[in-house]
ZAMARGU-4260 file (C-alpha; in steps of 0.2 Angstrom, whole numbers, plus 5000, padded with zeros to 4 digits):
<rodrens>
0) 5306/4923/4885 | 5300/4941/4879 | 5318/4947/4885 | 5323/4936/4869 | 5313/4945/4858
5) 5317/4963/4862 | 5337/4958/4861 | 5329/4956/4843 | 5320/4968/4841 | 5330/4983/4849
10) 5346/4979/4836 | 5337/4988/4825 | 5327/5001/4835 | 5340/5007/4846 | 5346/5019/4835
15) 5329/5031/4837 | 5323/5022/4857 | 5337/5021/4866 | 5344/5039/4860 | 5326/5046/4866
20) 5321/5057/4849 | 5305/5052/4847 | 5301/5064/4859 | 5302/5082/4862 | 5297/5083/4878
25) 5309/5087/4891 | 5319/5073/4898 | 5311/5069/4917 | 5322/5063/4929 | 5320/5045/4937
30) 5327/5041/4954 | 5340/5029/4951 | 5342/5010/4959 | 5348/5008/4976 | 5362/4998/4966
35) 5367/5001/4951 | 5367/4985/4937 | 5385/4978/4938 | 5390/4977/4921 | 5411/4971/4917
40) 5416/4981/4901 | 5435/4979/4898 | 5444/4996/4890 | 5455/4991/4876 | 5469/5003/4871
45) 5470/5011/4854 | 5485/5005/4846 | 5486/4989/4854 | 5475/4974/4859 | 5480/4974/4876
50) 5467/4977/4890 | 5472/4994/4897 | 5471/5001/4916 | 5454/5000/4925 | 5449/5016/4931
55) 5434/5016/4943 | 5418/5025/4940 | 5410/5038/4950 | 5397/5031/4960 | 5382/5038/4949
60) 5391/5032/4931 | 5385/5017/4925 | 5394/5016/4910 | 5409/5024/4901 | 5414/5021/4881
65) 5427/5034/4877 | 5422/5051/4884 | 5404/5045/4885 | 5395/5039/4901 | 5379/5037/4905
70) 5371/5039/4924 | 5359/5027/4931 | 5347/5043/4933 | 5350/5042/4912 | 5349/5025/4910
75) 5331/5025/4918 | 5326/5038/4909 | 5330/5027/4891 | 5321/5011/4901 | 5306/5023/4902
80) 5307/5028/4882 | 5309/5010/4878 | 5297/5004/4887 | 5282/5018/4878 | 5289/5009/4862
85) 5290/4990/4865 | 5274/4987/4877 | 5280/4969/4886 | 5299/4976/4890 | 5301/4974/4906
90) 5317/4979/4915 | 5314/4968/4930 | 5319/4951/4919 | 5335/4944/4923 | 5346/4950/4907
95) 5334/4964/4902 | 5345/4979/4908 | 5361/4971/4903 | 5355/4969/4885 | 5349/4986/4884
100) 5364/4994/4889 | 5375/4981/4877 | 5367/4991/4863 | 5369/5006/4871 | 5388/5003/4873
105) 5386/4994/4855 | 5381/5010/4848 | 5392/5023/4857 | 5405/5011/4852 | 5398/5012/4833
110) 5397/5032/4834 | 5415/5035/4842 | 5421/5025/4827 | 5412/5035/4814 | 5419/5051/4821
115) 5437/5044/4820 | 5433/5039/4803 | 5428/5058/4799 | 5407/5051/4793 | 5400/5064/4804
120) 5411/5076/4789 | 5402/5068/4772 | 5387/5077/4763 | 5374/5067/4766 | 5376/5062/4787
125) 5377/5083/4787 | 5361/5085/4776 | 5353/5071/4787 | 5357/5079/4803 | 5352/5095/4799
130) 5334/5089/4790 | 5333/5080/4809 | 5340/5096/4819 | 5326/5105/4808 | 5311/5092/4811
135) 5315/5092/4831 | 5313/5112/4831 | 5297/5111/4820 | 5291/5100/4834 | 5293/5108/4848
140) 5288/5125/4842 | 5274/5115/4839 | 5273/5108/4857 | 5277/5126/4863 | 5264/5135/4852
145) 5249/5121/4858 | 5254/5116/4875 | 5240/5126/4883 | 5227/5120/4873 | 5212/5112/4882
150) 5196/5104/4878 | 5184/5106/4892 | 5166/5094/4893 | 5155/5108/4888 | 5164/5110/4872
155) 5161/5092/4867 | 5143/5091/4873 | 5139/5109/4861 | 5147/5103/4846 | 5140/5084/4849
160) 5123/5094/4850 | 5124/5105/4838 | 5129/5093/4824 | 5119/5078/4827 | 5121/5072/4808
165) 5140/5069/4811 | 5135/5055/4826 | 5122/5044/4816 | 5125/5027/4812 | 5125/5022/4792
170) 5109/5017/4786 | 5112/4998/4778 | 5096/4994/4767 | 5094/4975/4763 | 5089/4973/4744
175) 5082/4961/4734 | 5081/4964/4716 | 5074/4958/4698 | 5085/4961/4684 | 5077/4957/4666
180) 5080/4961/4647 | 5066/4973/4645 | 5059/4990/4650 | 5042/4981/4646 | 5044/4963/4655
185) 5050/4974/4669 | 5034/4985/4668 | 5023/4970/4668 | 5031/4962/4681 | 5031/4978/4694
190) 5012/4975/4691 | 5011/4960/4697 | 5021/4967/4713 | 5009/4980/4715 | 4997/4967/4715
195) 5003/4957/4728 | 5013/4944/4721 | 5029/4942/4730 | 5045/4950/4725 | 5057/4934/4731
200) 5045/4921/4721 | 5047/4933/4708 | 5064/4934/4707 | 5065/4917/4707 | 5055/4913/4691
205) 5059/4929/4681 | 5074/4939/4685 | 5090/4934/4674 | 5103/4943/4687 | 5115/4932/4696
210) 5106/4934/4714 | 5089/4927/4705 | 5091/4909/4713 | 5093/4917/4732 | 5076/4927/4726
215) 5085/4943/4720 | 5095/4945/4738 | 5109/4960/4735 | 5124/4960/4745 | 5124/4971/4760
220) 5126/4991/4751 | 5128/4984/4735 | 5118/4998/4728 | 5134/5009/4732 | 5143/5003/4716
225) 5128/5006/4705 | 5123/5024/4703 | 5106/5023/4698 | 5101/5008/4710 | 5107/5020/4725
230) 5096/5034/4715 | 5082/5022/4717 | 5082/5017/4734 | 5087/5033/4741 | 5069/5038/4746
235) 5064/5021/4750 | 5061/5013/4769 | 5057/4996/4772 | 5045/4985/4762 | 5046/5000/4748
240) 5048/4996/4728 | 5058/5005/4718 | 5050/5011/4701 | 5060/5002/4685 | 5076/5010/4679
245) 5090/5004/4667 | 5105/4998/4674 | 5122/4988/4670 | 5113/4973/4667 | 5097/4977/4661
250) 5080/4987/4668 | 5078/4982/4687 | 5065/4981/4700 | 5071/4984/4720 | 5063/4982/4735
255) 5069/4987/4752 | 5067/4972/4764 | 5074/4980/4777 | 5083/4995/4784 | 5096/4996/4799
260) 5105/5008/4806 | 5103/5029/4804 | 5103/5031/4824 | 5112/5043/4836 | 5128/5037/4843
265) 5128/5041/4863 | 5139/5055/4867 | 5147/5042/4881 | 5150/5030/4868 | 5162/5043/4858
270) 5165/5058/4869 | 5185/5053/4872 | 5186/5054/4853 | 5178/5067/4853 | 5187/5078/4863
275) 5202/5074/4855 | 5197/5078/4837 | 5191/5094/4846 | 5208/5096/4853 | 5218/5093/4837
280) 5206/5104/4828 | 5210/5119/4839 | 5230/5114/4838 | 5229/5115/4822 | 5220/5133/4821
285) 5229/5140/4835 | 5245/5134/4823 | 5238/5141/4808 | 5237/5160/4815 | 5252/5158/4821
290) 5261/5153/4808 | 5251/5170/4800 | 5258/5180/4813 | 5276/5174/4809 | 5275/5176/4790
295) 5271/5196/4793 | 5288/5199/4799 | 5297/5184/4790 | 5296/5188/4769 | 5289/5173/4760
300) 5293/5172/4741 | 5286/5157/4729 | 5291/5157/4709 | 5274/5150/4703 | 5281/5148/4686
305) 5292/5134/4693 | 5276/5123/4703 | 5269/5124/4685 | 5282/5113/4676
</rodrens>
């Protein structure tokens, strides 16, 4: 069952899912279930391994660990984050909310037992939350700073308009070549191209490069990874020859069977990508000028001597 699997898989991922931090945006509340999922946790006293009195809950406390608890309007709101993360969760299988709040009692349990063991006091838990404290406000002044930013459809259309080059599809030229020893032989037999032989038979009977026995046939952009064969058939369209010119393996002759591609993607077919690169692009100068605005009343210093070592 995929409850199965995500038993797996959230062991690891509840650390980030379940506490909710891969997002900055603020927490929206979900009504809770009519009744809330009955789950029997046994308190255990501190100094002894006998169960301890069972206090009830408040009506809207789902759980308690501790001093911690967690509301069914709460426990919702971590279904929602895990389900944005791990696509088939579904909290309706029998066993899916139980396990998720196992590892949310697994991990408060985890964490109250780190604190009494003073953890939270070493260097590098400190350095790490402070690095994480410092990412979350960098994201959502971010968030703050972008938030208005909107991409409308006539924006799109005038920047799809006004650089057509950017939306054409790559041109794929199919080759065929002749590779021989000699700028001579190669003169000769351009000749006898321009004189109607064919270029395949050609290829065939004279050309010593590894493709003469499929009639010079060049893998698909092959030309890429040889300079002046791209050089050559730059300016060529279909049925073209290439003057001779001195490659890897010798002095080669290229024709241009065919050429595919080089038109104009519909706006349709790419406006949603469009819009977003747009978008982010706007973010990002918005950003930019504000981070300029910031630096004029906040001193920035660099020792360039020390970027130099």
């Amino acid at each position: 069952m995929r409850v199965n699997k995500f038993l797996v898989f959230v062991s690891s991922f509840f650390v980030l899912a379940i506490m909710g931090c891969n997002k900055v945006e603020p927490r929206k509340v979900v009504k809770a279930p009519a009744t809330p999922v009955a789950v029997s946790i046994t308190p255990v006293a501190e100094s002894t391994n006998q169960p301890v009195e069972t206090v009830a809950l408040p009506a809207d406390v789902l759980a308690k660990v501790g001093d911690w608890t967690i509301t069914s309007d709460e426990f919702n709101q971590r279904i929602k984050v895990v389900k944005e993360s791990v696509k088939d969760f579904n909290e309706k299988e029998p066993g899916a909310k139980a396990m998720l709040l196992n590892e949310l009692v697994r991990q408060q349990l985890l964490i109250q037992q780190a604190r009494k063991d003073q953890l939270d006091s070493s260097s590098t838990v400190k350095t790490a939350m402070k690095e994480f404290e410092n990412t979350l406000l960098v994201q959502e002044s971010v968030t703050q700073i972008t938030k208005d930013v909107v991409i409308g459809d006539e924006e799109v259309t005038k920047y799809y308009n006004e650089n057509p080059n950017e939306f054409k599809k790559p041109k794929e030229k199919h080759l065929r070549e002749i590779v021989v020893a000699t700028k001579a032989d190669a003169n000769a037999i351009l000749v006898q191209i321009l004189q109607g032989s064919d270029f395949a038979q050609l290829a065939k009977d004279k050309s010593k490069g590894k493709t003469a026995a499929d009639g010079g046939v060049v893998a698909l952009n092959a030309e890429v990874a040889v300079p002046a064969m791209a050089a050559a058939v730059a300016n060529l369209n279909a049925g073209d020859v290439s003057s001779v010119f001195e490659g890897p393996d010798g002095f080669y002759i290229v024709k241009v069977e065919t050429v595919q591609g080089g038109d104009t993607v519909a706006l349709a077919e790419i406006k949603a990508d469009l819009m977003s690169f747009l978008k982010l692009r706007k973010q990002q100068e918005l950003l930019q000028a504000r981070v300029k605005d910031i630096q004029k009343a906040i001193k920035v210093q660099v020792n360039e001597s020390l970027l130099k070592e």
